[in-house]
PLY file of the C-alpha trace (Angstrom):
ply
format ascii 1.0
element vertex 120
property float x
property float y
property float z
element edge 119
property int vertex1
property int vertex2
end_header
35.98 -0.50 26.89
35.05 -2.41 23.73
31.24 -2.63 25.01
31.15 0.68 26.37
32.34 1.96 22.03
29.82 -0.65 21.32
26.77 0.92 22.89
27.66 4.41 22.45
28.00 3.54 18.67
24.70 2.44 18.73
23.18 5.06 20.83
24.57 7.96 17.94
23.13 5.85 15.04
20.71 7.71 12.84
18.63 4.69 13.05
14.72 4.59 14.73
14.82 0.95 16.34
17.70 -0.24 18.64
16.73 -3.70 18.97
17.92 -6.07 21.91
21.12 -8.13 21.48
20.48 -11.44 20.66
16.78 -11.00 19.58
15.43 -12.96 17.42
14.46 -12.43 13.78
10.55 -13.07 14.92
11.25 -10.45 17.73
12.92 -8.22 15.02
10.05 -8.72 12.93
7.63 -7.36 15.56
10.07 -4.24 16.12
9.91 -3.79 12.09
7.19 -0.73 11.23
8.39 -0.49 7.53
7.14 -3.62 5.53
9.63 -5.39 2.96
7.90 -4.71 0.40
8.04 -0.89 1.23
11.68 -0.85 2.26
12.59 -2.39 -1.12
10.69 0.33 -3.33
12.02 2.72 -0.90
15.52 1.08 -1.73
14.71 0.83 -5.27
14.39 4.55 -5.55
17.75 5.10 -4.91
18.13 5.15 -8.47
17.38 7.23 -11.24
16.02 3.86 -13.16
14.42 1.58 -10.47
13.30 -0.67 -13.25
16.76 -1.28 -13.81
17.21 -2.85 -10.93
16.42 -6.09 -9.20
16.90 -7.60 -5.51
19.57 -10.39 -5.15
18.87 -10.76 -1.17
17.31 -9.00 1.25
17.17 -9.04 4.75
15.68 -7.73 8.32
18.62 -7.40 10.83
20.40 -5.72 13.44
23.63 -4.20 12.36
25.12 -1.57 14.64
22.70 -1.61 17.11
19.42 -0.81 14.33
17.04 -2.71 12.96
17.19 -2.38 9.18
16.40 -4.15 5.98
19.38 -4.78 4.27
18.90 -5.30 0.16
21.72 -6.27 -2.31
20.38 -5.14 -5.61
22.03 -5.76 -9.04
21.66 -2.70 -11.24
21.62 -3.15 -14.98
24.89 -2.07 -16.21
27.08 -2.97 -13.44
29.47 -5.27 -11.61
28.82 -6.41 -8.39
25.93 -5.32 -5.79
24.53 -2.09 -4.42
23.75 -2.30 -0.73
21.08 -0.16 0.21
20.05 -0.36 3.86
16.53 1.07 5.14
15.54 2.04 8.57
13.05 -0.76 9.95
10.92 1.66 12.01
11.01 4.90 9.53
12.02 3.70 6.32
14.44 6.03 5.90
17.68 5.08 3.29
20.54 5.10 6.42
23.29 3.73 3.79
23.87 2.95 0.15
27.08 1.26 -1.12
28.31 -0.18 -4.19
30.31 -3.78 -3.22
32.32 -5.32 -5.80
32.20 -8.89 -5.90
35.34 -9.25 -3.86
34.22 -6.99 -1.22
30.59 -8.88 -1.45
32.13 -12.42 -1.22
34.73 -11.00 2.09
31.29 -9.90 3.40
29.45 -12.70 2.97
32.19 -15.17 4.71
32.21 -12.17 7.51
28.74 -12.82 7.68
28.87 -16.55 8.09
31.56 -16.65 10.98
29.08 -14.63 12.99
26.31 -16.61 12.52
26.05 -18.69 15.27
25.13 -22.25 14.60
21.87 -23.56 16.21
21.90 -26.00 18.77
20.59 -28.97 18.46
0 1
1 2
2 3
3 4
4 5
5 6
6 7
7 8
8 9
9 10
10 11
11 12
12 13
13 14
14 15
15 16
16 17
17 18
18 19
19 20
20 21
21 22
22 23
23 24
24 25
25 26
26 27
27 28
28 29
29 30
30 31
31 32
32 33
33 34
34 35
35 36
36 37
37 38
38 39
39 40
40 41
41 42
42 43
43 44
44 45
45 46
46 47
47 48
48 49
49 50
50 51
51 52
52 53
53 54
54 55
55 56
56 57
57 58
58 59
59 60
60 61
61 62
62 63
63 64
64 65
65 66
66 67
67 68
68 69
69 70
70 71
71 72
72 73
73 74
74 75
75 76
76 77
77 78
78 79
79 80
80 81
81 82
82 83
83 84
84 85
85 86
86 87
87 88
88 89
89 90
90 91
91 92
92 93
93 94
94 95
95 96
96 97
97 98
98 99
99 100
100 101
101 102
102 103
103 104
104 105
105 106
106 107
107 108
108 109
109 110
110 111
111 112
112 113
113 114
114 115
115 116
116 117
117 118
118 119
């Protein structure tokens, strides 16, 4: 049942690239049609002063079943992070959040418990 929520979550996301399970970030990178460097000023222009604003990490990934560059930018003024997250094949803004730095530290050890550690 899980799976089956799963998949059709995936299938309704308004997202361009539904990359395979498991793939890896060089096969995600070949899937990617929006460069970084495009997906960040697209990200960038999310605000009203994008020269307020700089990029604390980004990153190409599959969340949800898409393929998206995820950016944490720190915008002058403010506490914590904005997460702005751009479709990989469009480069379309599919989310934009503002994390406090508790919610950004709880995400970031989320983050780390599914990363699966290479085998050697």
């Amino acid at each position: 049942m899980l799976a089956a929520t799963g998949a059709a979550l995936a299938a309704t996301m308004p997202c361009s690239v539904h990359p395979p399970k498991n793939a890896t970030k060089a096969e995600l990178a070949k899937l990617a049609k929006v460069s970084q460097a495009d997906a960040e000023r697209t990200a960038k222009a999310v605000f009203k002063n994008p020269s307020d604003v700089a990029v604390a990490d980004s990153e190409l990934e599959a969340e949800h079943g898409c393929l998206i560059w995820s950016f944490d930018l720190k915008v002058k003024g403010t506490v914590g992070v904005h997460e702005v997250q751009i479709d990989a094949g469009d480069g379309k803004v599919l989310s934009s959040v503002h994390e406090t730095p508790a919610k950004e530290t709880a995400e970031k050890k989320n983050d780390q418990k599914q990363t699966p550690t290479p085998k050697r």
